[in-house]
C-alpha positions as a Markdown table, in Angstrom:
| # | Residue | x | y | z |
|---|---|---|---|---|
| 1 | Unk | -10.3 | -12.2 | -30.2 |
| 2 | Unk | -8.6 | -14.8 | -28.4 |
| 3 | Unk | -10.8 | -15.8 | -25.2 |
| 4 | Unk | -8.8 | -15.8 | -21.6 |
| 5 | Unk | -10.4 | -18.2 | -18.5 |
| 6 | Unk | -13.6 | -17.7 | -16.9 |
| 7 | Unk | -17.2 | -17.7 | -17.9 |
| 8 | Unk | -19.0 | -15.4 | -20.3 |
| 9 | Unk | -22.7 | -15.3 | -20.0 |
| 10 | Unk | -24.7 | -12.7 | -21.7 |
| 11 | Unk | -28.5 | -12.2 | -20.8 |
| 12 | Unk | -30.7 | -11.0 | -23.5 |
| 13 | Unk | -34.1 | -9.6 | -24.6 |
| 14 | Unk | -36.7 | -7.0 | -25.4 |
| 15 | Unk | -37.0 | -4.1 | -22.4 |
| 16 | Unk | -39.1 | -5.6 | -19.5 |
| 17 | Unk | -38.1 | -9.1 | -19.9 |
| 18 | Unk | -36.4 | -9.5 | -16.7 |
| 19 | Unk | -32.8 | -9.9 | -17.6 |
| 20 | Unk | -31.4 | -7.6 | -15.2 |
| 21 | Unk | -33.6 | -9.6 | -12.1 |
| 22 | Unk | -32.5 | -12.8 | -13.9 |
| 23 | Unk | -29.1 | -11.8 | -13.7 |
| 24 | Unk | -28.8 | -11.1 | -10.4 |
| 25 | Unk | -30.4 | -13.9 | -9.3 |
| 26 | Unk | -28.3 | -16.0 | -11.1 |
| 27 | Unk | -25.3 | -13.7 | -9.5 |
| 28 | Unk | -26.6 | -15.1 | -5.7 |
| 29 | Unk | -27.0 | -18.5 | -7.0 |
| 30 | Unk | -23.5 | -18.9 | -8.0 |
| 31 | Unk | -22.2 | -16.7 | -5.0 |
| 32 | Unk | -23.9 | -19.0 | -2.5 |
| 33 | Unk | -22.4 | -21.8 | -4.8 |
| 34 | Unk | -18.7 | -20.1 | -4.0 |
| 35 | Unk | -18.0 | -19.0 | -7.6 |
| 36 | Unk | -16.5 | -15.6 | -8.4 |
| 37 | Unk | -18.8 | -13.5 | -10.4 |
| 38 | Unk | -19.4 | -9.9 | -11.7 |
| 39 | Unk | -22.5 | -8.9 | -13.0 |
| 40 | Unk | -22.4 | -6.0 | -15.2 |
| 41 | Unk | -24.2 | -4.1 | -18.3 |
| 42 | Unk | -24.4 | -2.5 | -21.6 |
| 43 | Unk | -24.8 | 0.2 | -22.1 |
| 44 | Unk | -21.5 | 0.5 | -19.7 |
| 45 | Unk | -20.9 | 3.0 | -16.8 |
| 46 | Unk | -18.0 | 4.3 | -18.8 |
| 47 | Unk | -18.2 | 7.9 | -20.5 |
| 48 | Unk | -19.1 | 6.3 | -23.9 |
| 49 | Unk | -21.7 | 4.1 | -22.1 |
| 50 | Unk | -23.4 | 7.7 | -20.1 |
| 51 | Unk | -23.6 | 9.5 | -23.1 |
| 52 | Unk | -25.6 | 6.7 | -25.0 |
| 53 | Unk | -27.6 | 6.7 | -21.5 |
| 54 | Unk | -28.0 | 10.7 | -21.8 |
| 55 | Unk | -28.7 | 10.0 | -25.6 |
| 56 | Unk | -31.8 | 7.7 | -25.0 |
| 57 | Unk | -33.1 | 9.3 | -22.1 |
| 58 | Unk | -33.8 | 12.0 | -24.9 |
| 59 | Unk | -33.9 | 11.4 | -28.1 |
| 60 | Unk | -31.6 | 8.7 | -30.2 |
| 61 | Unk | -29.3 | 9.6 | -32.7 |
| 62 | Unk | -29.5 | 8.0 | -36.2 |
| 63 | Unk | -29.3 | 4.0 | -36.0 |
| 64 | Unk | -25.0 | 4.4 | -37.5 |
| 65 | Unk | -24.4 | 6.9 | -34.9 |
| 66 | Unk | -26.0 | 4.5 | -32.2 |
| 67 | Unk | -24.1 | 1.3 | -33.8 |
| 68 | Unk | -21.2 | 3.3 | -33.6 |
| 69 | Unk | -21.3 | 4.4 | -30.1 |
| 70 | Unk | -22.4 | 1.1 | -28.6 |
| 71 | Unk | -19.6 | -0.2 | -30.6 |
| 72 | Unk | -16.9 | 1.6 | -28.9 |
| 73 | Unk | -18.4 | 1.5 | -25.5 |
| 74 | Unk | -18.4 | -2.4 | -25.8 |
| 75 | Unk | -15.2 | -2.3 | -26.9 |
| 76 | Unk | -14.3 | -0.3 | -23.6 |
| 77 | Unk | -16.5 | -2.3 | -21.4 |
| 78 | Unk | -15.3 | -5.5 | -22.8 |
| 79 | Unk | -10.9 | -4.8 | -22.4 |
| 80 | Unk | -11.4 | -2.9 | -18.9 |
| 81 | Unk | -14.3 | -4.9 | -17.2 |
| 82 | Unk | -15.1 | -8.0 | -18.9 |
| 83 | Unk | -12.0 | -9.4 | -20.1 |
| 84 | Unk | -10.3 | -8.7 | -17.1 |
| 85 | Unk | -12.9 | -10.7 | -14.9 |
| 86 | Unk | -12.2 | -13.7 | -17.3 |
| 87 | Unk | -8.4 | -13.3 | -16.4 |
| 88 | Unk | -9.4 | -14.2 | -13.2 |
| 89 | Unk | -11.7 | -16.8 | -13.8 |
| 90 | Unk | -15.1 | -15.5 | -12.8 |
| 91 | Unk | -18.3 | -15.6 | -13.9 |
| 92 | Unk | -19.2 | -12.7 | -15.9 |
| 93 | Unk | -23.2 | -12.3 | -16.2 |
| 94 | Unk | -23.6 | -9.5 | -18.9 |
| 95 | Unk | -26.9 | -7.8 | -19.6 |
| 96 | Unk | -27.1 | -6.7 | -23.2 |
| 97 | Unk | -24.1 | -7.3 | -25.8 |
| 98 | Unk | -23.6 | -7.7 | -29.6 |
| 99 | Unk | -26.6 | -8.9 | -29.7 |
| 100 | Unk | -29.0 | -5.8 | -28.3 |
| 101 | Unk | -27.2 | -3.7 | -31.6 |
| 102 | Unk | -27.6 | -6.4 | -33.9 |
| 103 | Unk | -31.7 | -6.2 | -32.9 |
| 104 | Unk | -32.0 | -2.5 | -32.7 |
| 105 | Unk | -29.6 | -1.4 | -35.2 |
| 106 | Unk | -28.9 | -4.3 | -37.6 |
| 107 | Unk | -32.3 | -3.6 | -39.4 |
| 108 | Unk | -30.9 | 0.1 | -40.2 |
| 109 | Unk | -27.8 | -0.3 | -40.7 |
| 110 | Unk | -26.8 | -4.2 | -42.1 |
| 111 | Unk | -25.9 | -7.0 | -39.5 |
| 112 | Unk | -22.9 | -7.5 | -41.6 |
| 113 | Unk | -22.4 | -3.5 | -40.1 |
| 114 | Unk | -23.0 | -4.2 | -36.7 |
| 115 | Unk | -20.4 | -7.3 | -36.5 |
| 116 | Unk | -17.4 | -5.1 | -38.5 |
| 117 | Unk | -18.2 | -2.6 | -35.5 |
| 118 | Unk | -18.0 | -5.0 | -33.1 |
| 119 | Unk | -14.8 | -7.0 | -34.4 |
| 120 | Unk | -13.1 | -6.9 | -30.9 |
| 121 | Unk | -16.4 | -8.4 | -29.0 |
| 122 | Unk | -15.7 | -11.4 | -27.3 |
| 123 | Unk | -18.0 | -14.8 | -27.9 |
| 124 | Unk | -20.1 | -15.2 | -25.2 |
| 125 | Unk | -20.0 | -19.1 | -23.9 |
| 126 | Unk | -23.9 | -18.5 | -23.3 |
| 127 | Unk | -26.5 | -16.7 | -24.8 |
| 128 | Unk | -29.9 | -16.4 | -22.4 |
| 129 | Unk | -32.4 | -14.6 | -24.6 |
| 130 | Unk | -36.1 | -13.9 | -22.6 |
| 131 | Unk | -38.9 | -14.2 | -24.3 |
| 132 | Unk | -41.8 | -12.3 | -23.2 |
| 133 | Unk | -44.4 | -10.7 | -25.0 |
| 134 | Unk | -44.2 | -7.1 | -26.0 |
| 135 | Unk | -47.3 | -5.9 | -24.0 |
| 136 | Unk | -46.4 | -7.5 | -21.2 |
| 137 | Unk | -42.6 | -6.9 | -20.8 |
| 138 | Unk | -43.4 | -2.8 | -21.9 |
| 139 | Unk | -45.8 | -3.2 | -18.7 |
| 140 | Unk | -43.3 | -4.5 | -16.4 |
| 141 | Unk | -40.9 | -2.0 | -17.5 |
| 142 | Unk | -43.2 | 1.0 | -17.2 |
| 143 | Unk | -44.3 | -0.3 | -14.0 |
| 144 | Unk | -40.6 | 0.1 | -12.7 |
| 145 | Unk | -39.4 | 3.2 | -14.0 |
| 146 | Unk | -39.8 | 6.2 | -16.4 |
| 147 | Unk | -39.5 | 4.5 | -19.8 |
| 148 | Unk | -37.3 | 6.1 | -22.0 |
| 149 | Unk | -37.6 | 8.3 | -25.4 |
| 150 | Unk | -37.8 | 5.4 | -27.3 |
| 151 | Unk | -39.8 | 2.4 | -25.3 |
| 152 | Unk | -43.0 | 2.3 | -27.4 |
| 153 | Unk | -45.2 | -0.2 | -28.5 |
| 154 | Unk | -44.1 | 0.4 | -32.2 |
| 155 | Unk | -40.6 | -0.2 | -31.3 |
| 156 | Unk | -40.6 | -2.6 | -29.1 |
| 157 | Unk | -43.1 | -4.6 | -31.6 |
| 158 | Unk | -39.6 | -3.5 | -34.5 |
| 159 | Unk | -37.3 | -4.8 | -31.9 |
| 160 | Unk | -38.9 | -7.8 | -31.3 |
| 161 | Unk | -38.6 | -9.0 | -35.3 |
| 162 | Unk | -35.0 | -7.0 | -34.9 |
| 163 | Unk | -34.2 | -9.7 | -32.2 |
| 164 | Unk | -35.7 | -12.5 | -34.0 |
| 165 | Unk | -33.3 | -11.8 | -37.2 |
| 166 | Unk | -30.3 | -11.1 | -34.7 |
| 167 | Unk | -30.7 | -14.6 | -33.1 |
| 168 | Unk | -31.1 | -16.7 | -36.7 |
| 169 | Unk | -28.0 | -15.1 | -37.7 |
| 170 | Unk | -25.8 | -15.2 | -34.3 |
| 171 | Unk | -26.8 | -19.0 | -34.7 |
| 172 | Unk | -25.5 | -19.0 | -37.8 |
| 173 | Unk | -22.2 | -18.2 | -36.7 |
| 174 | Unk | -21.7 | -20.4 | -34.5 |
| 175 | Unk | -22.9 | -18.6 | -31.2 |
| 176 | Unk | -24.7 | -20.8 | -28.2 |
| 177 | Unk | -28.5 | -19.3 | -27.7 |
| 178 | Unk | -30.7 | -20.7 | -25.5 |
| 179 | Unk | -34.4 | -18.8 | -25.4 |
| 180 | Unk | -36.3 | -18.9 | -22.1 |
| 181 | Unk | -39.6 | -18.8 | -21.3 |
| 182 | Unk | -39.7 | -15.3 | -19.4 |
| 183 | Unk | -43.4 | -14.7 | -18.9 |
| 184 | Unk | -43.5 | -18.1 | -16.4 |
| 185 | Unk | -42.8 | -16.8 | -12.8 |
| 186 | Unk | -39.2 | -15.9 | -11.8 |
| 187 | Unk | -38.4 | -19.2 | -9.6 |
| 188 | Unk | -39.5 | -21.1 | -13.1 |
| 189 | Unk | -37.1 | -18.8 | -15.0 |
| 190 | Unk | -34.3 | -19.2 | -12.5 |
| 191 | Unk | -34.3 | -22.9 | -12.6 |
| 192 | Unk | -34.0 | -22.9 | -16.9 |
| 193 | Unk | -31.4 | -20.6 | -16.7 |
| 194 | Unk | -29.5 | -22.2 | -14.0 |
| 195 | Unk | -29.4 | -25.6 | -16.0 |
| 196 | Unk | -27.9 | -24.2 | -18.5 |
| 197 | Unk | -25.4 | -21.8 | -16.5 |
| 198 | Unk | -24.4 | -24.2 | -14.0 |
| 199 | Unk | -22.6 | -26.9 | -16.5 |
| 200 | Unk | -20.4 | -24.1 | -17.5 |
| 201 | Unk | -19.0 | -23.5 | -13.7 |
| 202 | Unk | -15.7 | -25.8 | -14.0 |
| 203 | Unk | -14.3 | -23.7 | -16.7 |
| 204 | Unk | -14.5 | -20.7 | -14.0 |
| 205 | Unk | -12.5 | -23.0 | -12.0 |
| 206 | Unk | -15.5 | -24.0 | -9.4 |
């Protein structure tokens, strides 16, 4: 699709990595900055985006019932939240995107699949994946809430090869992906992602 003003940065990586901290730190940094921004998430407070919530929080479906529901929520998300933001030249910081179903779903079901789903996805100017090691990010997350159905050492170990795949190919198109560090300490992990975010404020119209 064609892309509309503003900033599109997505945050990426396995459960526990911190991209939901990292993003809204970022968020404050650019606030206290004076740049617009919206931080939002996939999957997407929309009704698509609860029922895949309800859905993991139990049990997930099969991997093309997944692909195809995190398909139409982004498609939702992205035409009443994100696009919309861009209009208006802010910064959108977006944890989770194509990316997330490539990993979890792409092994299943074909990344050539996952990218015919997601057709009307927008390309993100900015890819932050976090890396972090599998024990250590399922500890963090454990440590911070109930982990859901499907947060095991098995599958995260499956999603972290899933990811690996998903970024060689996403690089292969074309698409910007930076990897950070995530298991250095957050003021270390703020500071790489801000040198890479910050170049990109003048196209928001900072």
């Amino acid at each position: 699709m064609d892309r509309v003003p503003g900033t599109f940065v997505v945050l990426e990586g396995g459960d526990g990595s911190g991209k939901t901290t990292l993003a809204r730190l970022i968020g404050d940094e650019l606030h206290a900055q004076g740049a617009r921004v919206l931080n939002t998430e996939e999957p997407s407070g929309g009704p698509v985006g609860m029922l895949i919530r309800r859905m993991l929080a139990e049990r997930p479906l099969s991997p093309e019932v997944m692909a195809l529901l995190y398909a139409a929520d982004r498609a939702r998300h992205t035409e009443t939240v994100i696009r919309p933001a861009l209009a208006r030249g802010e910064v959108v910081l977006c944890t989770r995107y194509v990316l997330s179903s490539l990993a979890y779903q792409g092994p299943h079901v074909g990344l050539e699949r996952v990218m015919s789903l997601n057709a009307q996805a927008l390309k993100p100017d900015l890819i932050l994946f976090l890396e972090c090691p599998v024990d250590v990010a399922l500890g963090r997350a454990g440590a911070a809430r109930t982990l859901d159905a499907y947060e095991t050492p098995a599958v995260a170990a499956s999603a972290a090869d899933g990811y690996a795949r998903a970024l060689t190919y996403l690089e292969s198109q074309g698409q910007r992906v930076v990897r950070v560090d995530a298991s250095q300490g957050s003021a270390q992990v703020l500071r790489t992602a801000l040198e890479q975010v910050l170049p990109l404020l003048p196209r928001a119209g900072l």
